[in-house]
Biopython code that builds the backbone (N, CA, C, O; Angstrom):
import numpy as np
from Bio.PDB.StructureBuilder import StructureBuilder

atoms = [
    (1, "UNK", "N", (115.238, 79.202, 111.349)),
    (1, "UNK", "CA", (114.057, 79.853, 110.860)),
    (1, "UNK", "C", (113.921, 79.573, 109.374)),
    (1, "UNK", "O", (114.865, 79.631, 108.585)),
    (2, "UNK", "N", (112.380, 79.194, 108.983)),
    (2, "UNK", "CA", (112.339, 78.994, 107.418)),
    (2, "UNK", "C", (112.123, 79.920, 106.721)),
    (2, "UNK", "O", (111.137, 80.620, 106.954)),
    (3, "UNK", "N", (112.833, 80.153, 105.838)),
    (3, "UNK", "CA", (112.143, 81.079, 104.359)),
    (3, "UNK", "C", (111.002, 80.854, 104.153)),
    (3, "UNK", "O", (110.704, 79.660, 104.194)),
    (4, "UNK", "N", (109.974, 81.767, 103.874)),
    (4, "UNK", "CA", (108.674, 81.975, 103.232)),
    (4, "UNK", "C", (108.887, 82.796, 101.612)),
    (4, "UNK", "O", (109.501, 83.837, 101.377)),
    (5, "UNK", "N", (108.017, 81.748, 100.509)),
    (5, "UNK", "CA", (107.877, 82.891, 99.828)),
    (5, "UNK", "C", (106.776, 83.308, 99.416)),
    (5, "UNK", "O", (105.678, 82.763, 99.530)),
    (6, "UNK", "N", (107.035, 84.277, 98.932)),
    (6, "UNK", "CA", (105.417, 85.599, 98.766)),
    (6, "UNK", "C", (105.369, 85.748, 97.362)),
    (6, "UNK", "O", (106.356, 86.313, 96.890)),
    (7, "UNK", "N", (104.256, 85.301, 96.347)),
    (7, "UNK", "CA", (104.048, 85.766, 95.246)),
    (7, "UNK", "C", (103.382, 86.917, 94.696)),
    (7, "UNK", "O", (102.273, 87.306, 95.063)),
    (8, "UNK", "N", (103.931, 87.331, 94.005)),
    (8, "UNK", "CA", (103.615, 88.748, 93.791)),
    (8, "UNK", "C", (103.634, 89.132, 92.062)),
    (8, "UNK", "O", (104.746, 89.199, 91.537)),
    (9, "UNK", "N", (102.726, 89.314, 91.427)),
    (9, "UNK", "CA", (103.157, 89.620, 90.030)),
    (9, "UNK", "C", (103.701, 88.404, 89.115)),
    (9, "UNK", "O", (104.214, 88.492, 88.000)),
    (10, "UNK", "N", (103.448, 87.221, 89.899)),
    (10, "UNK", "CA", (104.091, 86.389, 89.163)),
    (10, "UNK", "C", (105.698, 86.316, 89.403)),
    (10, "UNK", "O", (106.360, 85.902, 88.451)),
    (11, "UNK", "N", (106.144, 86.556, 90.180)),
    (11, "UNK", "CA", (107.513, 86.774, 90.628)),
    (11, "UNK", "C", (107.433, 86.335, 91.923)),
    (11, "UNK", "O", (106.497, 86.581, 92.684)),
    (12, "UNK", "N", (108.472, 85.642, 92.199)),
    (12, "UNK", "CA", (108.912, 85.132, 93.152)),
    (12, "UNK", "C", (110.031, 85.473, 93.889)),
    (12, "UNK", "O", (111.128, 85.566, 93.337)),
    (13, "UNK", "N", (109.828, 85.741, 95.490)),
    (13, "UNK", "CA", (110.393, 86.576, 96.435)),
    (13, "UNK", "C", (110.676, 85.592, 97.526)),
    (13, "UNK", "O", (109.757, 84.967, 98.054)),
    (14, "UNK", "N", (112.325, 85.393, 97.987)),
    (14, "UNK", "CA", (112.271, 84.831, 99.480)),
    (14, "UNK", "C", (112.293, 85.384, 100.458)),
    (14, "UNK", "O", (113.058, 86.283, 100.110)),
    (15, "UNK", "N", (111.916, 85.744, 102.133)),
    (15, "UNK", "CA", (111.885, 86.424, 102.634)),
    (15, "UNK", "C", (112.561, 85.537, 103.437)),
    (15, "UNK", "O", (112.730, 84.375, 103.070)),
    (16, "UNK", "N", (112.999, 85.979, 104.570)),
    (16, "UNK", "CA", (113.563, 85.731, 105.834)),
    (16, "UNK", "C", (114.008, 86.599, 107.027)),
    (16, "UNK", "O", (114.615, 87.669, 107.051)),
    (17, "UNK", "N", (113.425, 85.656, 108.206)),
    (17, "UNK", "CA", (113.536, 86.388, 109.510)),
    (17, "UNK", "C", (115.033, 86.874, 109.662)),
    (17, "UNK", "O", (115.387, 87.910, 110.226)),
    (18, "UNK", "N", (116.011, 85.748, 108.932)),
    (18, "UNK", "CA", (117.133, 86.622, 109.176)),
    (18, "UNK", "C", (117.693, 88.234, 108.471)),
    (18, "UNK", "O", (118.699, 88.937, 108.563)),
    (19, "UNK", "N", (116.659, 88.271, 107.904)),
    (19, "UNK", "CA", (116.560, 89.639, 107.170)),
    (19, "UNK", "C", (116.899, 90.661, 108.251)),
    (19, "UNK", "O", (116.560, 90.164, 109.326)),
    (20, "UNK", "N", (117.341, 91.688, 108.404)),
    (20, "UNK", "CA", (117.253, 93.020, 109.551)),
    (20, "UNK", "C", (116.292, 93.444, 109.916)),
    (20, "UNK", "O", (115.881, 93.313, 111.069)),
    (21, "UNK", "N", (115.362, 94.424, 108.452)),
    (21, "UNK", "CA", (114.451, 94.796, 108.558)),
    (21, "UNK", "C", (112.938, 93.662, 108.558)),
    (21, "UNK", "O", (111.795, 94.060, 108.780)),
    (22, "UNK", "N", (113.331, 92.214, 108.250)),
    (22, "UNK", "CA", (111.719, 91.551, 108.524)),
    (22, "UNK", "C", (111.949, 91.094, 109.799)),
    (22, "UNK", "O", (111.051, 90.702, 110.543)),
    (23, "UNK", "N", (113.160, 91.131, 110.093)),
    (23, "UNK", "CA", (113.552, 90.600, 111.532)),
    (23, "UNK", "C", (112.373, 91.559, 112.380)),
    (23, "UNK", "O", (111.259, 91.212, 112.772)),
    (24, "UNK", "N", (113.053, 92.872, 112.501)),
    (24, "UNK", "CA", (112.552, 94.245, 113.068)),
    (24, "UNK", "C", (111.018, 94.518, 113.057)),
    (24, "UNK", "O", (110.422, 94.929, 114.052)),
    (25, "UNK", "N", (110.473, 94.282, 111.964)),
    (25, "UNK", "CA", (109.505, 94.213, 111.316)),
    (25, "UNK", "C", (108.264, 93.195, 111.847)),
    (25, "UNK", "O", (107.114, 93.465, 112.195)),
    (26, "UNK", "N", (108.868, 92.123, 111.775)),
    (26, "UNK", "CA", (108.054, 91.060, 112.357)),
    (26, "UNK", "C", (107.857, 91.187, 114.310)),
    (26, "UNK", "O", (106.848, 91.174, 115.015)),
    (27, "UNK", "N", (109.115, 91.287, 114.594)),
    (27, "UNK", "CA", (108.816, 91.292, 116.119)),
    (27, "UNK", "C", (108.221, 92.329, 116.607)),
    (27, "UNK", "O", (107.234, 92.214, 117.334)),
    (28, "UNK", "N", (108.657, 93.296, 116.328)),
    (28, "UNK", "CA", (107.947, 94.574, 116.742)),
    (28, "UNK", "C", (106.328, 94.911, 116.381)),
    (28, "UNK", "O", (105.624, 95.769, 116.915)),
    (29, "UNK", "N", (106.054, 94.203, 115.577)),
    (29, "UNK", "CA", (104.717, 94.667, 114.683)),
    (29, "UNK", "C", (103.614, 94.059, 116.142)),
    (29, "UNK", "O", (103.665, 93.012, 116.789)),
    (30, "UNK", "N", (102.903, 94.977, 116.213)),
    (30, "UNK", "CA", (101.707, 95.166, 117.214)),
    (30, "UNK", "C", (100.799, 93.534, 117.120)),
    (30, "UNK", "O", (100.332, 93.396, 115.989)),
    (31, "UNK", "N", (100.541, 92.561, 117.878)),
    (31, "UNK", "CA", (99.670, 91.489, 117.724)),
    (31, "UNK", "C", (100.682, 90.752, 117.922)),
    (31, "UNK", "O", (100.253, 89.702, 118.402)),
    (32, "UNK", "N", (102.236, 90.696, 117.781)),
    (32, "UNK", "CA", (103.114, 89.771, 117.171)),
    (32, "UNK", "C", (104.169, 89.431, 118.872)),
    (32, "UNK", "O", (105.060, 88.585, 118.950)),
    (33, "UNK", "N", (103.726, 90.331, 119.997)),
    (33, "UNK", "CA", (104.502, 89.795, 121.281)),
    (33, "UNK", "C", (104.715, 88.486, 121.598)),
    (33, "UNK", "O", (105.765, 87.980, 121.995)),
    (34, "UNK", "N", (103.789, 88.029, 121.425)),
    (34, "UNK", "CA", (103.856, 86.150, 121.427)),
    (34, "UNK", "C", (104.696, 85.447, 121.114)),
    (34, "UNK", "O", (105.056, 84.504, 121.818)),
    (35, "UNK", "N", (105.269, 85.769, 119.856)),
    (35, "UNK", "CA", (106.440, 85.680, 118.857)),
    (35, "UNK", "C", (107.688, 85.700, 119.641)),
    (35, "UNK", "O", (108.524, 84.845, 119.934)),
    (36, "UNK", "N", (107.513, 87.189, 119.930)),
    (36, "UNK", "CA", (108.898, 87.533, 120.492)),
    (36, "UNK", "C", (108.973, 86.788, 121.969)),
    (36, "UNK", "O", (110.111, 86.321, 122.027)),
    (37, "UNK", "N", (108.397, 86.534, 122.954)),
    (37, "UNK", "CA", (108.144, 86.186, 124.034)),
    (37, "UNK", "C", (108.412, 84.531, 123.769)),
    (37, "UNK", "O", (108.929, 83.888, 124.682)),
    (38, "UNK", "N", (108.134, 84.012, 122.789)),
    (38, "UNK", "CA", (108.754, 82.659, 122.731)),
    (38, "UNK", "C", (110.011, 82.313, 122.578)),
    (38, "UNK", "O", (110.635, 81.476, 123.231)),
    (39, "UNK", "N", (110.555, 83.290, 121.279)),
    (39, "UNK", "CA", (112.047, 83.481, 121.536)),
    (39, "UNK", "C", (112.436, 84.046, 122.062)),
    (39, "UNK", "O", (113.434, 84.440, 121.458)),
    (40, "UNK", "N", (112.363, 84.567, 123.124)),
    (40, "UNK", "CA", (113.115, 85.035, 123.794)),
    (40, "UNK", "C", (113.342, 84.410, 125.238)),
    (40, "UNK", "O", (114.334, 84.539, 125.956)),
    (41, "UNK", "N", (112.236, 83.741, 125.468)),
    (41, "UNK", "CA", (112.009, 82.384, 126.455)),
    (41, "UNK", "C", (112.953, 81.786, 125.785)),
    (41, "UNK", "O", (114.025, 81.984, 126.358)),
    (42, "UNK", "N", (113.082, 81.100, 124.775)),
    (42, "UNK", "CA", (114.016, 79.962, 124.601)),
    (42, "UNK", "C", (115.087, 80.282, 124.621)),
    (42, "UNK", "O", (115.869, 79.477, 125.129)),
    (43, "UNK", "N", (115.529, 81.315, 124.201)),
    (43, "UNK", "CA", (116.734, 81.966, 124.224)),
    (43, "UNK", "C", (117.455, 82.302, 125.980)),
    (43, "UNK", "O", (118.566, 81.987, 126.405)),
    (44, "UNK", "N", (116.476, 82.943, 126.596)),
    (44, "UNK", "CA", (117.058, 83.296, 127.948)),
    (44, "UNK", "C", (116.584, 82.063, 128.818)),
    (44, "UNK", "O", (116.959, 82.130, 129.989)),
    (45, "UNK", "N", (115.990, 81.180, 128.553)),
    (45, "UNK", "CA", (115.447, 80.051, 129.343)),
    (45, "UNK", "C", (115.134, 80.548, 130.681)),
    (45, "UNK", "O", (115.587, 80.140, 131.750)),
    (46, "UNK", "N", (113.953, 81.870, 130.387)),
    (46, "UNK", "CA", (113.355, 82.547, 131.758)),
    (46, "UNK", "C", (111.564, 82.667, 131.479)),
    (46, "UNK", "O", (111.455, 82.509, 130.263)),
    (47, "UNK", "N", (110.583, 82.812, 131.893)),
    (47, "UNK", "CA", (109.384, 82.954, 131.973)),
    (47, "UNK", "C", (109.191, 84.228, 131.635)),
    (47, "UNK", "O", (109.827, 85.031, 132.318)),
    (48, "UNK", "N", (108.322, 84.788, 130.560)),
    (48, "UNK", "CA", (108.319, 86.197, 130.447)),
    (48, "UNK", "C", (106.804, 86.494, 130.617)),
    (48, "UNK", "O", (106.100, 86.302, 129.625)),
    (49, "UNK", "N", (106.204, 86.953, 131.792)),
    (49, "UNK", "CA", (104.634, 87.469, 131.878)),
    (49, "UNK", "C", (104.313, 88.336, 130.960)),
    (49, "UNK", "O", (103.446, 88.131, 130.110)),
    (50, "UNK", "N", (105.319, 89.881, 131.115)),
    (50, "UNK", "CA", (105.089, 91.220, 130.267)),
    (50, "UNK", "C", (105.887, 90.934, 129.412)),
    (50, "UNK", "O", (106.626, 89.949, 129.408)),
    (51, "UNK", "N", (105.757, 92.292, 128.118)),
    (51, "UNK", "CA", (106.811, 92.473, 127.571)),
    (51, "UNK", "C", (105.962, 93.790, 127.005)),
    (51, "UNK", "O", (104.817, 93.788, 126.552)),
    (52, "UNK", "N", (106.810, 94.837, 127.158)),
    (52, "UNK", "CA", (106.609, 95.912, 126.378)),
    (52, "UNK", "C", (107.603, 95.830, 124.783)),
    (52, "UNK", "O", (108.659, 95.579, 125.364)),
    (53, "UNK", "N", (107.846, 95.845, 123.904)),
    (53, "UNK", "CA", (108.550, 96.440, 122.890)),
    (53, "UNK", "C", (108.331, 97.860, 122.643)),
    (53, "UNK", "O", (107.330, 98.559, 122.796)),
    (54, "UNK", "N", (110.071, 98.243, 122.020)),
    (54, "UNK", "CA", (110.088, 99.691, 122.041)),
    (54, "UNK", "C", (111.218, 98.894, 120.796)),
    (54, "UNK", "O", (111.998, 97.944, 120.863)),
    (55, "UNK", "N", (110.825, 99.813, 119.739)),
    (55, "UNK", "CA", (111.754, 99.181, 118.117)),
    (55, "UNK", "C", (112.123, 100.613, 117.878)),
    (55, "UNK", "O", (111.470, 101.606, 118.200)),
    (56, "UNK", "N", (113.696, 100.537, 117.037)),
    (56, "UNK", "CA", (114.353, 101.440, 116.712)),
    (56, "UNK", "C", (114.482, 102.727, 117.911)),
    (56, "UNK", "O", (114.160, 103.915, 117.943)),
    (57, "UNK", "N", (114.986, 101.987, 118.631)),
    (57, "UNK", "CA", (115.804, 102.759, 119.709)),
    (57, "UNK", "C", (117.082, 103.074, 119.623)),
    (57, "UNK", "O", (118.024, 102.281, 119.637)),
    (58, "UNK", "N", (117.140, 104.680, 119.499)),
    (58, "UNK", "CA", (118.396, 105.356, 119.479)),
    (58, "UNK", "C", (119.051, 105.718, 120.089)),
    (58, "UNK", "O", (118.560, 106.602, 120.791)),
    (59, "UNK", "N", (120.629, 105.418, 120.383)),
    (59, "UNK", "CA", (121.441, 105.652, 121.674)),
    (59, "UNK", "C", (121.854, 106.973, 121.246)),
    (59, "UNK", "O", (122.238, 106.958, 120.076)),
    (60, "UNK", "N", (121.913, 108.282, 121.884)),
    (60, "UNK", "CA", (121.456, 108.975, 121.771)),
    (60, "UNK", "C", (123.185, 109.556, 121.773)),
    (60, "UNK", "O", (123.856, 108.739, 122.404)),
    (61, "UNK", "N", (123.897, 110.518, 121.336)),
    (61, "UNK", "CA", (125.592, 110.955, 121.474)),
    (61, "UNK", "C", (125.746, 111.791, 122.591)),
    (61, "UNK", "O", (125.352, 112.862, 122.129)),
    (62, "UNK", "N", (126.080, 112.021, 123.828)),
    (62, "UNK", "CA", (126.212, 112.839, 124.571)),
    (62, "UNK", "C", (127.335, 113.755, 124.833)),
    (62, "UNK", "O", (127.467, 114.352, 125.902)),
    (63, "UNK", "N", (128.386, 113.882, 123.532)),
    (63, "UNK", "CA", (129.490, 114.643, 123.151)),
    (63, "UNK", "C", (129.803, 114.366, 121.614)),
    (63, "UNK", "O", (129.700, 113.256, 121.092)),
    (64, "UNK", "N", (130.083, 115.187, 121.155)),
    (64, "UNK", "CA", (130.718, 115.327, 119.337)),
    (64, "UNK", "C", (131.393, 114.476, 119.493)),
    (64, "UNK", "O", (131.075, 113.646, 118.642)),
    (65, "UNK", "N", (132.288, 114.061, 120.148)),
    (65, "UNK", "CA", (133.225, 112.881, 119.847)),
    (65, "UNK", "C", (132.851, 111.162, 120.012)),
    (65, "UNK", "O", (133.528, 110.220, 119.600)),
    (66, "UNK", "N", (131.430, 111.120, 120.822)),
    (66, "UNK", "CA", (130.909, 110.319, 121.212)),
    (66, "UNK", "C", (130.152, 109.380, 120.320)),
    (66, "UNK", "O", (129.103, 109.898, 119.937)),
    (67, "UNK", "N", (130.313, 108.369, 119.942)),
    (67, "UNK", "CA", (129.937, 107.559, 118.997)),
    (67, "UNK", "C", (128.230, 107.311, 119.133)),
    (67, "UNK", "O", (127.968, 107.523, 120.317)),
    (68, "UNK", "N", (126.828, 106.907, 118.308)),
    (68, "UNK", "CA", (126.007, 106.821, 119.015)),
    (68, "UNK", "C", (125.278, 105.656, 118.201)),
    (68, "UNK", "O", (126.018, 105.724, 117.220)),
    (69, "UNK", "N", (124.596, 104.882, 117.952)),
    (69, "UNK", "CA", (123.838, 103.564, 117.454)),
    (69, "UNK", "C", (122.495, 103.895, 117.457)),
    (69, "UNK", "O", (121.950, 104.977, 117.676)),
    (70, "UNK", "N", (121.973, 102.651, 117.143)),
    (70, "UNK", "CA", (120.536, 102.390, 117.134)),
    (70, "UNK", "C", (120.509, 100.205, 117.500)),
    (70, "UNK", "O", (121.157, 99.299, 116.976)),
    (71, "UNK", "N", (119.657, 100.205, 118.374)),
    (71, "UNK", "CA", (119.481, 98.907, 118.834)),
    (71, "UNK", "C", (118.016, 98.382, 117.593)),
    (71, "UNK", "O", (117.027, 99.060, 117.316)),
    (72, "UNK", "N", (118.285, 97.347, 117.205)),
    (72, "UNK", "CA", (117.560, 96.439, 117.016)),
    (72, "UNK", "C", (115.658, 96.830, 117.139)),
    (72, "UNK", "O", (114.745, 97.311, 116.468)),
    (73, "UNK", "N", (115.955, 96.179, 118.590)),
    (73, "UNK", "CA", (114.186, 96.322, 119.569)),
    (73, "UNK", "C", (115.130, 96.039, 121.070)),
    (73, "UNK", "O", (116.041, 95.335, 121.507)),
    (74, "UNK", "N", (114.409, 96.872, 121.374)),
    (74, "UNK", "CA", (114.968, 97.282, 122.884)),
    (74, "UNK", "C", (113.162, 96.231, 123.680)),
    (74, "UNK", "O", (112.069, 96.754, 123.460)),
    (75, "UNK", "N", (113.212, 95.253, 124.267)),
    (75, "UNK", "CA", (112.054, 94.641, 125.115)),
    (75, "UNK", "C", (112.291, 95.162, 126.908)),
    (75, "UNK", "O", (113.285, 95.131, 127.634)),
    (76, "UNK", "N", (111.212, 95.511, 127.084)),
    (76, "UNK", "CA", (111.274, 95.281, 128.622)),
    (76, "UNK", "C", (110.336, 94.588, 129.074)),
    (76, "UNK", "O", (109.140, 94.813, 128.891)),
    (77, "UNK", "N", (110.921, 93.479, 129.847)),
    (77, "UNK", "CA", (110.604, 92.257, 130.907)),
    (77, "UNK", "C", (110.007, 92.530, 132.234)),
    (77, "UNK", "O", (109.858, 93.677, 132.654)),
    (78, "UNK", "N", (109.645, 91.398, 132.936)),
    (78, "UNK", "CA", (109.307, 91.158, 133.847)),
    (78, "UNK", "C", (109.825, 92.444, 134.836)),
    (78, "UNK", "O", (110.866, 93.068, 134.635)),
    (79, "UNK", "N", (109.008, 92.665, 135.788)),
    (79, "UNK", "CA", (110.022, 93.801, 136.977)),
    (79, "UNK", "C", (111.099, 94.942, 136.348)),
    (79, "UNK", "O", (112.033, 95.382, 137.019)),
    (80, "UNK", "N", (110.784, 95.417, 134.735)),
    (80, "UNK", "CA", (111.615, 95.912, 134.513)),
    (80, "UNK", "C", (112.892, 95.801, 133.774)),
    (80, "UNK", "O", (113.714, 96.687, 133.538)),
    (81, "UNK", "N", (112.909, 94.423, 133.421)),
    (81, "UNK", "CA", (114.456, 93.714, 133.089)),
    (81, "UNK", "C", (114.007, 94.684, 131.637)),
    (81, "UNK", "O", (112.935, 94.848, 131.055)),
    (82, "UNK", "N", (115.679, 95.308, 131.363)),
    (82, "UNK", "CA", (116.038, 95.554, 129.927)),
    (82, "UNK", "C", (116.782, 94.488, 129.151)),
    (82, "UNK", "O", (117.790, 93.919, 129.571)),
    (83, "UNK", "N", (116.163, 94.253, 127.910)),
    (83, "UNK", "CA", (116.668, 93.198, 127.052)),
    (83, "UNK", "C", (116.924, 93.867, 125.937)),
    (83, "UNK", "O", (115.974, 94.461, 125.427)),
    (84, "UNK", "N", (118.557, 93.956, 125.134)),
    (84, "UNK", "CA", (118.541, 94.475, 123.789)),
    (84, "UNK", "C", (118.354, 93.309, 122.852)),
    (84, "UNK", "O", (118.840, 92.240, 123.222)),
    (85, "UNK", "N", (117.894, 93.339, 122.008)),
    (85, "UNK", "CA", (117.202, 92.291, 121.206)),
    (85, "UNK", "C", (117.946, 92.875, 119.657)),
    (85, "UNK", "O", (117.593, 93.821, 118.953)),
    (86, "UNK", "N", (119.191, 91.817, 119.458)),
    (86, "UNK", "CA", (120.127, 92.203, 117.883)),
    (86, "UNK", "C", (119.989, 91.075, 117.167)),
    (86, "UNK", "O", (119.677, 89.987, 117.652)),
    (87, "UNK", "N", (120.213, 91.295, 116.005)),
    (87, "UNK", "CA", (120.214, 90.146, 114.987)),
    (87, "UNK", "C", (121.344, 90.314, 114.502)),
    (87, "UNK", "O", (121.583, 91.307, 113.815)),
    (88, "UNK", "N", (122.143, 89.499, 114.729)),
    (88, "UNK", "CA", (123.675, 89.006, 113.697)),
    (88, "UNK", "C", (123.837, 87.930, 112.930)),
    (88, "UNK", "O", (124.346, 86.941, 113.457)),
    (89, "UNK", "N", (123.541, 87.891, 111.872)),
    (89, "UNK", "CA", (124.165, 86.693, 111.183)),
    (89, "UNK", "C", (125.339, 86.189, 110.703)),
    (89, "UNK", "O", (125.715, 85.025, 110.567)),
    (90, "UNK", "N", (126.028, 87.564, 110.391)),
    (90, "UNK", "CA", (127.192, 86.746, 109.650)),
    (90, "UNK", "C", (128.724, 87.600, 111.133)),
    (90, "UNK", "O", (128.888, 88.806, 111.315)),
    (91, "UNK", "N", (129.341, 86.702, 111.703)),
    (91, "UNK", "CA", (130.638, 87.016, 112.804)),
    (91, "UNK", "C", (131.401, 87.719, 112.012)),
    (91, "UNK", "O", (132.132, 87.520, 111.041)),
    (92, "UNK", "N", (130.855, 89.087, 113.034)),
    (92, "UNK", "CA", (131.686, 90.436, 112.987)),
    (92, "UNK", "C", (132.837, 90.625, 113.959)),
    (92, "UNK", "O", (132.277, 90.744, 115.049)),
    (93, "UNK", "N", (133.921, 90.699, 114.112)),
    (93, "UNK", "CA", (134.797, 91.274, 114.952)),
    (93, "UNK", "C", (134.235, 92.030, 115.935)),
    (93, "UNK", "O", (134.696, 91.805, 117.054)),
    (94, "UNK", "N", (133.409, 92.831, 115.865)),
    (94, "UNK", "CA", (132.840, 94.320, 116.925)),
    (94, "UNK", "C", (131.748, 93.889, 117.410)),
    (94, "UNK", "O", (131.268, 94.832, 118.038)),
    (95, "UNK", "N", (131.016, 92.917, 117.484)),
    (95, "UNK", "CA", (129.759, 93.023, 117.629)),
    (95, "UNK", "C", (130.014, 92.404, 118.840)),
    (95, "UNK", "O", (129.014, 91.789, 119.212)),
    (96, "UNK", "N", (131.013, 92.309, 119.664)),
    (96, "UNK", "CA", (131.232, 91.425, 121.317)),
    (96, "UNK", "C", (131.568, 93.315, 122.158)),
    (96, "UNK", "O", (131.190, 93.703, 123.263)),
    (97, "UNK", "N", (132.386, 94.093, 121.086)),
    (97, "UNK", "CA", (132.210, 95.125, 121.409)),
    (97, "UNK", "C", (130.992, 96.263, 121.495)),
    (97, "UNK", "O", (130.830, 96.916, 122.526)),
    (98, "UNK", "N", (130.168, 96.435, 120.340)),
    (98, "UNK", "CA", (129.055, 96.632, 120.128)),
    (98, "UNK", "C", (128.268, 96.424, 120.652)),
    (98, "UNK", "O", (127.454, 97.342, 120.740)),
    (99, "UNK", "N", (127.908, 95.010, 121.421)),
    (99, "UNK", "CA", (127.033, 94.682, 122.164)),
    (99, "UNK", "C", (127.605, 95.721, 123.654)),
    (99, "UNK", "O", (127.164, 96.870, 123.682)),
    (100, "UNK", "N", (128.402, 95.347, 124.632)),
    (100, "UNK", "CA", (128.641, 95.663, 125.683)),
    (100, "UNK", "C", (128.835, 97.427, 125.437)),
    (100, "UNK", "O", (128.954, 98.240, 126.354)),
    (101, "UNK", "N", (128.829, 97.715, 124.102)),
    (101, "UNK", "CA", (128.453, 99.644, 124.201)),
    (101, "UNK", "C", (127.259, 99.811, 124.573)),
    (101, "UNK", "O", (126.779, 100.324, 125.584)),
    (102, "UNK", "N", (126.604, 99.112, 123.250)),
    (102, "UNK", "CA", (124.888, 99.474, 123.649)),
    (102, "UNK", "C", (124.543, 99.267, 124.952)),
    (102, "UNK", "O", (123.714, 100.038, 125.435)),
    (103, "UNK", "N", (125.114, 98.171, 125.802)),
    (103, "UNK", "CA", (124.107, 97.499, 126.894)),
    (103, "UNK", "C", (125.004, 98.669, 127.913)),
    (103, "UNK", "O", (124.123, 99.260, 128.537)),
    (104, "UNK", "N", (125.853, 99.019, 128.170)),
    (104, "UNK", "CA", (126.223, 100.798, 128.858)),
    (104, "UNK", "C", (125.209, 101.296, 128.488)),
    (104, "UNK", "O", (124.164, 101.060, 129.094)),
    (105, "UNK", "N", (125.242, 102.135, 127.374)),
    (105, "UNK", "CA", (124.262, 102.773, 126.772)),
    (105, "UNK", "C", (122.949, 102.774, 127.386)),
    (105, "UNK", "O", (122.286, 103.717, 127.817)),
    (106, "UNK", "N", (122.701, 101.518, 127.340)),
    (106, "UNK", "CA", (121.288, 101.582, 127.949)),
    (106, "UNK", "C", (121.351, 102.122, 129.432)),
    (106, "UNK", "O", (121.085, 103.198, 129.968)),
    (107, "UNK", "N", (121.850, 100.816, 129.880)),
    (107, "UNK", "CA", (122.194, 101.723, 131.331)),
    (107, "UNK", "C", (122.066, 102.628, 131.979)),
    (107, "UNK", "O", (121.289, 102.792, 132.920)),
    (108, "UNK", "N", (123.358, 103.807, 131.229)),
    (108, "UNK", "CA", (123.073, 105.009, 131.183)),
    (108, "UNK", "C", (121.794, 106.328, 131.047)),
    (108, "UNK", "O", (121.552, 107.353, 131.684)),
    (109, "UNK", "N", (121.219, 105.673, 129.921)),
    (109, "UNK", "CA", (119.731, 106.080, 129.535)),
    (109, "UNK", "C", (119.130, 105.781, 130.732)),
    (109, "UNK", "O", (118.838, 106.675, 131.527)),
    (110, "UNK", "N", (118.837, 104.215, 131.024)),
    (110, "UNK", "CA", (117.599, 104.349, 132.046)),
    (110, "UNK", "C", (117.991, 105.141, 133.122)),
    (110, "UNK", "O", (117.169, 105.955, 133.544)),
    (111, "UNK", "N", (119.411, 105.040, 133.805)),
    (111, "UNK", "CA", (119.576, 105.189, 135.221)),
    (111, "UNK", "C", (119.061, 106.795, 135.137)),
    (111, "UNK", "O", (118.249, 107.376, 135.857)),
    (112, "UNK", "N", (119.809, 107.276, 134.027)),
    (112, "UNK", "CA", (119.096, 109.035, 134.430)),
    (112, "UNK", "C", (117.882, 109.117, 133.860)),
    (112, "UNK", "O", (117.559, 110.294, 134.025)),
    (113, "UNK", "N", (116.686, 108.352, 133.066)),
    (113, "UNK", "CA", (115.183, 108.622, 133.260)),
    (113, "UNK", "C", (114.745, 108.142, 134.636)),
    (113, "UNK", "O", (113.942, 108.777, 135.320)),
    (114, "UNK", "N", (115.383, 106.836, 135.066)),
    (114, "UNK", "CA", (114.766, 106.671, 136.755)),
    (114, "UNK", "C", (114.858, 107.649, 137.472)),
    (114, "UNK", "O", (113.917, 108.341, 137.859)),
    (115, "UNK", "N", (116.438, 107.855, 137.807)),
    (115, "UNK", "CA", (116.812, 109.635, 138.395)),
    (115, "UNK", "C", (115.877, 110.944, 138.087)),
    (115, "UNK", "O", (115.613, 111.632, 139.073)),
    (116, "UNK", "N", (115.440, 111.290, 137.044)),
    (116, "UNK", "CA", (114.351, 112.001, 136.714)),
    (116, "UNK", "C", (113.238, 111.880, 137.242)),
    (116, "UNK", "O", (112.794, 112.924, 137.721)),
    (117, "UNK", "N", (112.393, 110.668, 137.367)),
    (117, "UNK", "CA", (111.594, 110.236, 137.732)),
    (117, "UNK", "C", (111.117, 110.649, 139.221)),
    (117, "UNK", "O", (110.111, 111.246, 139.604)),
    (118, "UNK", "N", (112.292, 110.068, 139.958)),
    (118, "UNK", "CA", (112.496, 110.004, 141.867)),
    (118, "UNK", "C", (112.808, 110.916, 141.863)),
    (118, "UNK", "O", (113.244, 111.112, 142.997)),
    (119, "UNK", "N", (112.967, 112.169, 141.029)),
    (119, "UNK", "CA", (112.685, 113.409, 141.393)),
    (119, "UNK", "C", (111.843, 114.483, 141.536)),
    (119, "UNK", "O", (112.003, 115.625, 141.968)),
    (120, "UNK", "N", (110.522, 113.625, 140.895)),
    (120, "UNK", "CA", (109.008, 114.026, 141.217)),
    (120, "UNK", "C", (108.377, 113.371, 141.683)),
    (120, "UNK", "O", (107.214, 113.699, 141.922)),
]
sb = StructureBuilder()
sb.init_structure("model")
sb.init_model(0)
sb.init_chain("A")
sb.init_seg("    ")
for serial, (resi, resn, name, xyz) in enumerate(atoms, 1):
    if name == "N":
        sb.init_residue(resn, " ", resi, " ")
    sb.init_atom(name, np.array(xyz, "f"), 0.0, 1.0, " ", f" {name:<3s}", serial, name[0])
structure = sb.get_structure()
């Protein structure tokens, strides 16, 4: 991904997608699915018809001792597919762990809003 820069005041600013927040920022921003739907095609090398985005999704603690996050942009796909959508740039130790919490996490979340659901 290329740097853009933005002049402002006579000052000069680099921005980048690998940023967190322009990451977050950019995909999520309303008009901008297209975006995300391309990478994420290339990335999963799958066809994406829908895509809802849902940004700054919080895994929610379900005990004091229970650790709890926030994902990226949480996308949902085709038929439903959940996709957590993270940006890492620089290799963290935890983030092979991190990932497979959140993606429980999610799990968890949907299976008991479905359960909720099929109960009305």
């Amino acid at each position: 991904m290329e740097n853009k820069k933005i002049v402002r005041n006579e000052e000069t600013k680099e921005i980048s997608l690998k940023d967190d927040v322009i990451f977050k920022a950019f995909f999520s921003r309303k008009g901008n699915e297209e975006f995300l739907v391309d990478f994420l095609e290339s990335l999963l090398k799958i066809e994406i018809k829908q895509i809802r985005i849902q940004e700054e999704v919080d895994l929610e603690r379900l005990s004091k001792d229970e650790k709890g996050g926030s994902i990226d942009l949480q996308a949902e796909l085709n038929d439903g597919i959940l996709v957590n959508v993270e940006l890492q740039v620089k290799k963290k130790e935890s983030f092979e762990n991190r990932t497979v919490y959140y993606g429980s996490k999610m799990i968890a979340r949907e299976t008991r809003r479905r359960n909720r659901i099929q109960r009305y």
